[in-house]
MARKOL-355676 format. One record per residue (C-alpha): residue in one letter; chain; z, y, x. Coordinates in nm, 4 decimals, padded with zeros to 6 digits, always signed. Each point is the difference from the previous one (the first is absolute). Example, Ala and Ser with C-alpha at 12.3 -4.5 7.8 and 13.67 -1.06 7.14 Angstrom:
<romar resn="a" chain="A" pz="+00.7800" py="-00.4500" px="+01.2300"/>
<romar resn="s" chain="A" pz="-00.0660" py="+00.3440" px="+00.1370"/>
END
This chain:
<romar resn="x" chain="A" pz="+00.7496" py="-00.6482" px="+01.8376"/>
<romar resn="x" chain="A" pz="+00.3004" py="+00.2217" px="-00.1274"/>
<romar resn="x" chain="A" pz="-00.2258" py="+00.3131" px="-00.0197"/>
<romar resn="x" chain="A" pz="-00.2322" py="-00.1929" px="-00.2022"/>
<romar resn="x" chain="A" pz="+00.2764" py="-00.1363" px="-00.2253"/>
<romar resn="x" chain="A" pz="+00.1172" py="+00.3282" px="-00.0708"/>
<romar resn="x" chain="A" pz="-00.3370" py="+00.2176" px="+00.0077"/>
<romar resn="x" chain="A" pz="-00.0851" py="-00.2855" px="-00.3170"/>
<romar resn="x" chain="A" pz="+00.3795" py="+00.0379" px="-00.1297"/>
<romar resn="x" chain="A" pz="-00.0771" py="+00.3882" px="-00.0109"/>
<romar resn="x" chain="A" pz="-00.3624" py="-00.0286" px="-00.1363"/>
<romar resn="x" chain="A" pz="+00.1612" py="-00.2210" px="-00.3056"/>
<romar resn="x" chain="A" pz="+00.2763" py="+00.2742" px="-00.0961"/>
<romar resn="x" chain="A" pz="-00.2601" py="+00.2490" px="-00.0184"/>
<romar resn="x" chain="A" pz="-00.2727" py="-00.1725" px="-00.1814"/>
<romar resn="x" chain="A" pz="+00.2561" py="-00.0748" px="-00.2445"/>
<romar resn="x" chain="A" pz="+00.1526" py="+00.2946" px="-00.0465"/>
<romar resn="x" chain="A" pz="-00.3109" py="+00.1860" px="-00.0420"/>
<romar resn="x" chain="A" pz="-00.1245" py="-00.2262" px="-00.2691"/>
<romar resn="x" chain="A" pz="+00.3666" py="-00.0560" px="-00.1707"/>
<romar resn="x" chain="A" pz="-00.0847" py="+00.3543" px="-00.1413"/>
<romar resn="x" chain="A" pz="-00.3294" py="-00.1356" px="-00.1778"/>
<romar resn="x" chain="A" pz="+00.0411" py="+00.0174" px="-00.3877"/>
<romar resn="x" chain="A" pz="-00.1874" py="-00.2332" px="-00.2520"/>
<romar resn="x" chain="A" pz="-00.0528" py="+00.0848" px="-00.3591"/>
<romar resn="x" chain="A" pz="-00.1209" py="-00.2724" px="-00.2179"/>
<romar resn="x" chain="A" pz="-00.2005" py="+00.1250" px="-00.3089"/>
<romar resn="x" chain="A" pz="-00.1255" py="-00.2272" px="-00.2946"/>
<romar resn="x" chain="A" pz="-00.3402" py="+00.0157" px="+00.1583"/>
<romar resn="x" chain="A" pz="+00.0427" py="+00.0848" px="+00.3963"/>
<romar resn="x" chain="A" pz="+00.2562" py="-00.0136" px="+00.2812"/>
<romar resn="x" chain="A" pz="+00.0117" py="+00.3481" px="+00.2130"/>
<romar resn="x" chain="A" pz="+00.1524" py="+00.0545" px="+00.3548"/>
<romar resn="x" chain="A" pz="+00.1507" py="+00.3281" px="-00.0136"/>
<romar resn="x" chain="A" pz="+00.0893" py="+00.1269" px="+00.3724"/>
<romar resn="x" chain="A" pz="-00.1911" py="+00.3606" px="+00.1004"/>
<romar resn="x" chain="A" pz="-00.3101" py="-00.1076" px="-00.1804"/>
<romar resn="x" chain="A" pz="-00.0384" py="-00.1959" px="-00.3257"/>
<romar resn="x" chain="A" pz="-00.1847" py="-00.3597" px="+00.0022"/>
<romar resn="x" chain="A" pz="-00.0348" py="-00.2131" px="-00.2787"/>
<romar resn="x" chain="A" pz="-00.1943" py="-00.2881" px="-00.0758"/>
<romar resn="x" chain="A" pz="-00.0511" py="-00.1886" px="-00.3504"/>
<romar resn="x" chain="A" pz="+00.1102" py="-00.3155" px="-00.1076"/>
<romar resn="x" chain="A" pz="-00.3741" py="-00.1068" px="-00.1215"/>
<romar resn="x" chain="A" pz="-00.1233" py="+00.0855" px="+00.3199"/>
<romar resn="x" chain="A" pz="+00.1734" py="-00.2657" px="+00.2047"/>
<romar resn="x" chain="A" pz="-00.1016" py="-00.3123" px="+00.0767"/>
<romar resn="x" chain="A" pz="+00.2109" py="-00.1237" px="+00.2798"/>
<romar resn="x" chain="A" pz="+00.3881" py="-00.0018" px="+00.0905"/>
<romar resn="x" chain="A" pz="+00.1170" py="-00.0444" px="+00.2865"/>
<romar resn="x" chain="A" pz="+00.3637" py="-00.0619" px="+00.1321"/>
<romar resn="x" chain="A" pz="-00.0339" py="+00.1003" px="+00.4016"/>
<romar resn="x" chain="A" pz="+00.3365" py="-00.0447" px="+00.2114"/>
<romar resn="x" chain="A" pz="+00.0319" py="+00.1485" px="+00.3383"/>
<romar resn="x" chain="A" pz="+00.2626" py="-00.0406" px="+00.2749"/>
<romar resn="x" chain="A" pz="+00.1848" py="+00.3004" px="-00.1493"/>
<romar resn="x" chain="A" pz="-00.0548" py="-00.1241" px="-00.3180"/>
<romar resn="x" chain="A" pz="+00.1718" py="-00.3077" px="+00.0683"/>
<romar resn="x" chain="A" pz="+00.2779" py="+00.2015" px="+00.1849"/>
<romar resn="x" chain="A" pz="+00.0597" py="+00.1671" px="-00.3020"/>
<romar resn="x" chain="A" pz="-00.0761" py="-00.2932" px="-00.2680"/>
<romar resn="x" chain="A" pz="-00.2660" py="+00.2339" px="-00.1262"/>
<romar resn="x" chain="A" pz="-00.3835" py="-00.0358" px="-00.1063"/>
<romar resn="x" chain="A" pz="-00.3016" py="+00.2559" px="+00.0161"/>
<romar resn="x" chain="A" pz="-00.1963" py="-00.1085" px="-00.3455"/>
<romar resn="x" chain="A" pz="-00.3984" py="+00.0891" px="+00.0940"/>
<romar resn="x" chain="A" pz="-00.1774" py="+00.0757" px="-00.3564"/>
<romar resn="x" chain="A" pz="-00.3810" py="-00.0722" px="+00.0831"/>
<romar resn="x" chain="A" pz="-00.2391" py="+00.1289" px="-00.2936"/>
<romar resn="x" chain="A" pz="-00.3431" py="-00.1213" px="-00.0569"/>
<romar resn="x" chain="A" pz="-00.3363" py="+00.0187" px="+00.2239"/>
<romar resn="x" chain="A" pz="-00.0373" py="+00.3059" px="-00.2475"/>
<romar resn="x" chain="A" pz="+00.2613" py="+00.2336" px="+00.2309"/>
<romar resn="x" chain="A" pz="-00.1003" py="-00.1893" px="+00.3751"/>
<romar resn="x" chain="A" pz="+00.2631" py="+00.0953" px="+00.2467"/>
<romar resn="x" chain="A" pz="+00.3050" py="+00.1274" px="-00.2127"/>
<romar resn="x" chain="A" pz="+00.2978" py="-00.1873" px="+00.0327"/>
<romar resn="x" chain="A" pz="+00.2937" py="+00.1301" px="-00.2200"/>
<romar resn="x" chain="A" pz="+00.3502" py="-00.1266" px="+00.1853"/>
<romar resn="x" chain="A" pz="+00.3802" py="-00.0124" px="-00.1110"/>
<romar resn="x" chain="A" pz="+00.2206" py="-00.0204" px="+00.3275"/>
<romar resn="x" chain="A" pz="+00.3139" py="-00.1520" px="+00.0867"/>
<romar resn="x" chain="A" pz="+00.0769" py="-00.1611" px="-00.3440"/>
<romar resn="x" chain="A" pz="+00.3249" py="-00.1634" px="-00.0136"/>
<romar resn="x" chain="A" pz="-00.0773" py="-00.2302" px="-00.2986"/>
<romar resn="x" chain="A" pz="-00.3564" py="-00.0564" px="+00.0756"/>
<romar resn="x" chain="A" pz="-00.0318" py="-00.3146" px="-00.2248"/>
<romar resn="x" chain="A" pz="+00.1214" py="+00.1155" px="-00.3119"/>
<romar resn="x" chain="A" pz="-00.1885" py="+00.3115" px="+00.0617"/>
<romar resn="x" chain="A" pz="-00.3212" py="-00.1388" px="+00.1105"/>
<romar resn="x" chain="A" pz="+00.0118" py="-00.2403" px="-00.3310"/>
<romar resn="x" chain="A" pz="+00.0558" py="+00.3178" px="-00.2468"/>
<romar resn="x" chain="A" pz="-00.2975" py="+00.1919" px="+00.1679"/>
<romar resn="x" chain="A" pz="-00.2198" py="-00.3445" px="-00.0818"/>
<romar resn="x" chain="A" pz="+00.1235" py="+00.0155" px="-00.3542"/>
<romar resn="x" chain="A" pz="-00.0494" py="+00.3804" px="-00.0101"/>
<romar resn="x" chain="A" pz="-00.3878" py="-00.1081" px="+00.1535"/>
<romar resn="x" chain="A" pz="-00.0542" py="-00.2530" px="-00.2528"/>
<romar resn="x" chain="A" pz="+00.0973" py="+00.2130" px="-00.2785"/>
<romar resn="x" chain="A" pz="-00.2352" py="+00.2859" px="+00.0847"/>
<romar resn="x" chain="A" pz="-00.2721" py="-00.2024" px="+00.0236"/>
<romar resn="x" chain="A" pz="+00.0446" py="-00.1940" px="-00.3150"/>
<romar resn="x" chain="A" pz="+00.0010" py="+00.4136" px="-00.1767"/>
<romar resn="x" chain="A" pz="-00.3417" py="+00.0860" px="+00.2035"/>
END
């Protein structure tokens, strides 16, 4: 039980440490994850947000916010991790979304 407890101890540090390092740029149009590659997706485009919390997540009093866009992209799933102030973020990205889609 104390291997596990630590193996899962160990796997948390790591998994956040490797995505404390992430970078997100918010744009008037589009939010982009810069890390070794550049990935963007635009405010239009989504349809659904989600607010996910994990075990770690709730460790750290963090979020992972999932932006879903439209059937148009299937399968792409554009996500901000370990988000200290999740809800205040998560509300400005809906106002950002709403505002986009009022310009298109």
């Amino acid at each position: 039980m104390m291997t596990i407890l630590i193996l899962f101890a160990l796997e948390t540090v790591l998994i956040y440490s490797k995505n404390a390092r992430l970078t997100y740029y918010f744009f008037e149009d589009k939010v982009t994850e810069q890390n070794k590659g550049a990935k963007s997706i635009l405010y239009h485009a989504i349809e659904n947000i989600i607010v996910k919390r994990n075990l770690a997540d709730k460790l750290f009093d963090t979020a992972t916010i999932i932006l879903e866009p439209g059937l148009e992209i299937k399968g792409f799933q554009f996500s901000i991790k370990f988000i200290n102030n999740y809800s205040q973020l998560y509300n400005w990205i809906g106002k950002l979304v709403e505002r986009a889609k009022k310009m298109v």
